[in-house]
C-alpha positions in Angstrom: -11.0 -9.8 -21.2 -7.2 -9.1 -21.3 -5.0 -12.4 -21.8 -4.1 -14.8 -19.3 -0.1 -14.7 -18.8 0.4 -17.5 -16.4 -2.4 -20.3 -15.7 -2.2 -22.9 -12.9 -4.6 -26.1 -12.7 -5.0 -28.2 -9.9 -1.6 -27.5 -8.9 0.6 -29.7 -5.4 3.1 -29.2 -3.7 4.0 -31.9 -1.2 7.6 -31.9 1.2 7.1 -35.7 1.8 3.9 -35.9 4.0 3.5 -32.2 4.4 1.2 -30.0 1.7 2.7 -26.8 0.6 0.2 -25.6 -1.7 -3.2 -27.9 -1.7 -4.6 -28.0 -5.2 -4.7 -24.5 -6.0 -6.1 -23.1 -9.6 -4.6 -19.3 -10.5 -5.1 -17.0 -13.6 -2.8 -14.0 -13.9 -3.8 -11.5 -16.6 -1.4 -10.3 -19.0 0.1 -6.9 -18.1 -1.0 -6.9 -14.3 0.7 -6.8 -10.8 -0.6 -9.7 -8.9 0.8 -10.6 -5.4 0.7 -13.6 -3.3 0.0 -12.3 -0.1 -0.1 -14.4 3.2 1.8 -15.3 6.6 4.7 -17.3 6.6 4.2 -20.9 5.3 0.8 -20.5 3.4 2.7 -21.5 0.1 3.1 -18.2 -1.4 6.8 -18.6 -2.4 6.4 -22.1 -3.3 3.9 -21.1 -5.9 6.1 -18.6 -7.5 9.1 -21.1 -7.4 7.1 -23.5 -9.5 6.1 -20.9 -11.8 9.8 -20.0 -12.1 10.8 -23.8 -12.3 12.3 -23.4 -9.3 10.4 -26.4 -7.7 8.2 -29.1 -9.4 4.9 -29.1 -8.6 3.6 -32.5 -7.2 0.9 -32.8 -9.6 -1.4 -30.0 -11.8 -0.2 -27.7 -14.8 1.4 -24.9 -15.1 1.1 -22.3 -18.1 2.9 -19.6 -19.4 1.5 -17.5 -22.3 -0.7 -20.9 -23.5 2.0 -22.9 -23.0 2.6 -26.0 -21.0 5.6 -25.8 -19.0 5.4 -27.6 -15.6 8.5 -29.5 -16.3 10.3 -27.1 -18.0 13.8 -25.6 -16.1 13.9 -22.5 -15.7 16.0 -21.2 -18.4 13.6 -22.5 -20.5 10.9 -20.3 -19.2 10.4 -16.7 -20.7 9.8 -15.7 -17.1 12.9 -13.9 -14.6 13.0 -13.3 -10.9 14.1 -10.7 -8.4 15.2 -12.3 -5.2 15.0 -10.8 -1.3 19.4 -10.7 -1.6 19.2 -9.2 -4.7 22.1 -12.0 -6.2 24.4 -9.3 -8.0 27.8 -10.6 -8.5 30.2 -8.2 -6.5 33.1 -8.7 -8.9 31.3 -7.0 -11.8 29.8 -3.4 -12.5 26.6 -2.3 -12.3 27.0 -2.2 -16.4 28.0 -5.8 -16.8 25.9 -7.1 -13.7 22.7 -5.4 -16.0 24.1 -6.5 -19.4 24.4 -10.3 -18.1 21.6 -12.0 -19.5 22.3 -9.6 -22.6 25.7 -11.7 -23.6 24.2 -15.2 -22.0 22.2 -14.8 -25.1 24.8 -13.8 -27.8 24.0 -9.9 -27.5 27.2 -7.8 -28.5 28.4 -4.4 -29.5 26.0 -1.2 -29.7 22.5 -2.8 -28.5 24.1 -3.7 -25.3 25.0 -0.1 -24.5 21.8 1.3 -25.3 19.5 -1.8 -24.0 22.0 -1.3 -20.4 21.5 2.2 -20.9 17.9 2.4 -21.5 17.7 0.0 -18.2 19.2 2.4 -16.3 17.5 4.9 -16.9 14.4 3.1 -16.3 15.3 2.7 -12.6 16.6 5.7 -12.1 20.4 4.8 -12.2 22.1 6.5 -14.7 26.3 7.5 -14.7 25.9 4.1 -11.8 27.6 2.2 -14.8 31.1 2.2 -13.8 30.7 1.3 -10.0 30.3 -2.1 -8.2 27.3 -3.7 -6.1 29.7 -3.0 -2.8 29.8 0.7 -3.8 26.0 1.7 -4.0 23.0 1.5 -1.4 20.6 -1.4 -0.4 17.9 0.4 -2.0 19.8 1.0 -5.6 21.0 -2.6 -5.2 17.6 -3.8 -5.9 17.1 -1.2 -8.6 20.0 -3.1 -10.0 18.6 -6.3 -9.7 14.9 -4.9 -11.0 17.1 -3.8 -14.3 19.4 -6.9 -14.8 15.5 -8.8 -14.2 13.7 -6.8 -16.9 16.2 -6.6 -19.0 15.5 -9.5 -21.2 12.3 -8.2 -21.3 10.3 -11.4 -19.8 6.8 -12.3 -20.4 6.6 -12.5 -16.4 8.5 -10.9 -13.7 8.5 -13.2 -10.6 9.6 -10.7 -7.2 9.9 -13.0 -4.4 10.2 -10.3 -1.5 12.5 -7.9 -2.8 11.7 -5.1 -0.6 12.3 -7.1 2.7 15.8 -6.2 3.1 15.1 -2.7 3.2 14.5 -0.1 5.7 10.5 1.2 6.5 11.1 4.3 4.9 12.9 2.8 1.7 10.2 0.1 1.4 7.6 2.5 1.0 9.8 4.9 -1.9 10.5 1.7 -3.4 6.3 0.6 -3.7 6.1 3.3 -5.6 8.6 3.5 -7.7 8.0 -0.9 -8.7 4.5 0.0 -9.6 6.0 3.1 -11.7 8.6 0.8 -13.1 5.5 -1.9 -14.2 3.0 -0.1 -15.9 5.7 2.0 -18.1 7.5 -1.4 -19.5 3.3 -3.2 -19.3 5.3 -6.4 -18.3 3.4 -8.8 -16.1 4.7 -8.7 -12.1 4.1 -11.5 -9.8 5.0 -10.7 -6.6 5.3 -12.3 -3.3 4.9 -10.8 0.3 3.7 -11.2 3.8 3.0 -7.4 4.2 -0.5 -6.1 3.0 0.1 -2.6 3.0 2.9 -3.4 0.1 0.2 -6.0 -1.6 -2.4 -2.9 -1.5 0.0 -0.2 -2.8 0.7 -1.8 -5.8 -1.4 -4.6 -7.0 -4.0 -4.7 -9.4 -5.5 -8.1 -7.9 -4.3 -9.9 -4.9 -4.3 -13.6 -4.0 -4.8 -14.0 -0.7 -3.3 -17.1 0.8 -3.8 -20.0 4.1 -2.5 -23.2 4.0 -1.4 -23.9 0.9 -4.5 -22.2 -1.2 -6.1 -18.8 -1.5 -8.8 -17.8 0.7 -10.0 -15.1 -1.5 -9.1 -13.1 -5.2 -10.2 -10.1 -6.1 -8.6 -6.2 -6.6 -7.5 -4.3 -3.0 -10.7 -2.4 -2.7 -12.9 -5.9 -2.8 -11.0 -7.3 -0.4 -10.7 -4.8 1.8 -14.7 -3.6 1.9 -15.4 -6.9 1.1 -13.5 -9.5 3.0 -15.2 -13.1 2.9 -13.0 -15.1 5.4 -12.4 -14.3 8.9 -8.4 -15.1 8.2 -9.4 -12.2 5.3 -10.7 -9.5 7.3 -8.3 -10.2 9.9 -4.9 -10.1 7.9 -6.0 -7.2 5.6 -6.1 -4.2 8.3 -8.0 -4.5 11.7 -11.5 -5.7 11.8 -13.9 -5.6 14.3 -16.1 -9.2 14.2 -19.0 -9.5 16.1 -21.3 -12.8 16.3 -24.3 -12.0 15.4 -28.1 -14.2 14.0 -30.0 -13.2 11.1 -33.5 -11.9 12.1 -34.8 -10.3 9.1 -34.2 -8.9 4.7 -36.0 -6.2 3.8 -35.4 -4.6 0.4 -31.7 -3.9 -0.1 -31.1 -4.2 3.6 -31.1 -7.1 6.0 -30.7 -6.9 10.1 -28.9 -8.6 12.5 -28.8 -9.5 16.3 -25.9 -9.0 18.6 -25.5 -10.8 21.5 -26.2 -7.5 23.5 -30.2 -7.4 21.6 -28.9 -4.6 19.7 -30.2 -5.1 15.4 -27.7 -3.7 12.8 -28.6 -3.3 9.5 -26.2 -5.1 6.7 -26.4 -4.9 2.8 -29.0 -8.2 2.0 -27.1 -9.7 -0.2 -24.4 -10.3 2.4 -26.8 -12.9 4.3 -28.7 -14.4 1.5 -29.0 -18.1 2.8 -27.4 -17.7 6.1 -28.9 -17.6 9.8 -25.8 -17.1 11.7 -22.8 -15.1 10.6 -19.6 -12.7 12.6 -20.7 -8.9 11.6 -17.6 -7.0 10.2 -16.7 -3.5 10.8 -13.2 -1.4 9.6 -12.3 0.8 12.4 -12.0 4.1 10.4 -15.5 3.6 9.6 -16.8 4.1 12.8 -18.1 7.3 14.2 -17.8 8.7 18.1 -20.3 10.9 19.5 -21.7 12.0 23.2 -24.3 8.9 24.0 -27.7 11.4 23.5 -26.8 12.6 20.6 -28.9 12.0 17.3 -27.1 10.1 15.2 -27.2 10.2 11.1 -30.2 9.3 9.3 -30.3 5.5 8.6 -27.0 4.7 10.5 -26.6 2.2 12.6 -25.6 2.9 16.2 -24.3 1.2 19.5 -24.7 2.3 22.5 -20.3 2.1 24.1 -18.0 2.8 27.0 -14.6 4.1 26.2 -12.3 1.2 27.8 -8.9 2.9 26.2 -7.2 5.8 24.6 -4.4 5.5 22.3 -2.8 8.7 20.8 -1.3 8.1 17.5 -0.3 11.6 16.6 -2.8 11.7 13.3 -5.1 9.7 14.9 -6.4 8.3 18.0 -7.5 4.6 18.8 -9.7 3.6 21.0 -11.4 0.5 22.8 -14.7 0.5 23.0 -17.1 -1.8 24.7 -20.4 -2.3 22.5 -22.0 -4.7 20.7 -21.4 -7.4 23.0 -17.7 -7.3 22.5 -15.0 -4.8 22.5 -14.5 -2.9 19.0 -11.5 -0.8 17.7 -12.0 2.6 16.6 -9.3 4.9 14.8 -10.9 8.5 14.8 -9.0 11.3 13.1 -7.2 13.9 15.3 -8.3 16.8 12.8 -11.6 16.4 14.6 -10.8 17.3 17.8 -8.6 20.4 17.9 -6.6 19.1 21.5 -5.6 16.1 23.7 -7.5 17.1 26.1 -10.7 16.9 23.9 -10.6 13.1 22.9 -12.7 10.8 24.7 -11.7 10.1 27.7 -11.6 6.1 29.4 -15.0 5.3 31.2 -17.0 7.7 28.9 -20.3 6.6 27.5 -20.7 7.1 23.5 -22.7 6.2 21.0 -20.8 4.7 17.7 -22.6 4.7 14.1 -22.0 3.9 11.1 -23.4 3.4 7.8 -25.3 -0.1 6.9 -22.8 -0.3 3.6 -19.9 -0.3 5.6 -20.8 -3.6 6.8 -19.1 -6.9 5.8 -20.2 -10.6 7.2 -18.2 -13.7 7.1 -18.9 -17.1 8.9 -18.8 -17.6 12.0 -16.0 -19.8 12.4 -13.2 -21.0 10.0 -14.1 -24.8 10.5 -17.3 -24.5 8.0 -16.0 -25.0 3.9 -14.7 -21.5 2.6 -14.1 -21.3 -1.2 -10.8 -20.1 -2.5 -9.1 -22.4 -4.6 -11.6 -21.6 -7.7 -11.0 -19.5 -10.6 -10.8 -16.3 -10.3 
């Protein structure tokens, strides 16, 4: 098991009477992007301000590389942070504003050209030395920052939304290029977020977060196939949730009713112990096809009227009625080779899909839901 960077027990937040972050216990593995990921106000930046030093935590513990630091300030942790405005100073160069924490710590002569160099070059940036923060682009801006950040060469990068500033297109050039950026200097990058397409892109594991502790932990894939939560399934992507009661388990395989009488088959381990549970299908998982047609061995299939047509230029959502409720399904416009092929409102079809595509979670957020365990 690789080393744990940055370890949080038990750890509170409180703003007087109101609880920021309830008790939450975190492991992040040496070397790895993690990301906080949640809406705004589930204590996603508080948490990374009280790793940073930022904030004190309530009560709990905070560690960094085996070492107890919840009251530490923050210059006294080996940890440094990239903020949403970047902070450059606009009277310096893009040299000194990278070299800063270079002569904060005594640094001089030769090894601050290279180190600034070698920074620069990291992000992309070189012959950028001479010119000031007012002089380059949003997006090289936080380049800047990234290389003034990792300069120091911390045992933690903290990014608290660094990529929200930017424009949709940038954003996306800019996920790539932080996740290129980590793995070639192997430090550890915690990083903050309300959007889950950036979380997915680039993290190894993903915390994510509701009121003040994490709903669920576990790499993109997991949480994605494998949501646990309704919050879950419904902030990661669009998921179709349908109520359903546990009739049978047979083998590797289990089967469910929906409130129509229709029986889907779901993986078994999915409803060991439970009688009642919301059935969980991705959109892009489902398949359309005319209502008589024979569908694919051992898939399950609903029996659906087309309700709406969305065309997305790659791809076409619809709204179908089945199941008891009205699913969302994204089908690929390489299937059908015109507009005037796609499924038209009012149509019947028949929708399958395969038994392992199928997630469950309870039926209603009021019930316990674990989260705030170790990972």
């Amino acid at each position: 098991m690789p080393e744990v960077d940055v370890r949080l027990v038990e750890v509170v937040k409180k703003f007087g009477e109101a609880v920021a972050v309830d008790h939450i216990n975190l492991e992040v593995r040496d070397g790895e992007f993690f990301s906080l990921l949640g809406p705004s106000g589930c204590g996603k930046t508080t948490t990374l301000r009280m790793i940073g030093g930022f904030e004190q935590p309530t009560s709990g513990l905070i560690e960094l590389n085996g070492e107890d630091v919840t009251w530490l300030p923050p210059f006294r942790r080996n940890v440094n942070t990239v903020f949403q405005n970047y902070a450059l100073f606009p009277h310096l160069t893009i040299f000194e504003n990278v070299a800063f924490g270079l002569r904060r710590k005594g640094v001089k002569g030769s090894e601050v050209k290279s180190r600034v160099s070698e920074m620069l070059d990291l992000v992309e940036l070189p012959g950028f030395e001479a010119r000031k923060p007012t002089q380059i682009s949003g997006g090289q801006a936080q380049r800047v920052a990234l290389a003034r950040a990792l300069i120091n060469r911390p045992a933690v990068l903290l990014l608290d939304e660094p990529l929200g500033a930017l424009d949709l297109k940038l954003r996306k050039q800019m996920q790539v290029e932080l996740k290129r950026i980590q793995q070639e200097v192997g430090i550890t990058f915690i990083y903050v977020t309300h959007d889950q397409e950036e979380a997915m892109t680039m993290s190894d594991r993903i915390a994510v977060m509701n009121k003040g502790r994490y709903e669920q932990l576990g790499d993109p894939e997991m949480l994605y196939e494998r949501p646990t939560t309704r919050f879950v399934a419904s902030f990661l992507g669009v998921s179709n949730l349908l109520p359903a009661t546990v009739v049978g388990r047979d083998g590797t395989h289990g089967s469910v009713s929906l409130a129509d009488g229709s029986t889907i088959r779901v993986p078994a381990a999915l409803i060991d112990g439970a009688t009642r549970v919301d059935l969980g299908i991705r959109p892009e998982k489902i398949r359309l096809h005319e209502s008589d047609a024979v569908p694919p061995a051992g898939h399950n299939r609903l029996a659906g009227i087309v309700r709406d047509a969305s065309y997305l230029g790659v791809s076409t959502q619809y709204q179908v009625e089945a199941g008891g409720g009205m699913l969302t399904v994204y089908e690929q416009n390489v299937e059908r080779a015109s507009r005037a092929e796609l499924w038209a409102r009012g149509d019947a079809v028949q929708l399958t899909w395969s038994p392992d595509h199928t997630f469950v979670v309870p039926p209603d957020d009021s019930v316990d839901q674990p989260g705030a365990g170790a990972p």
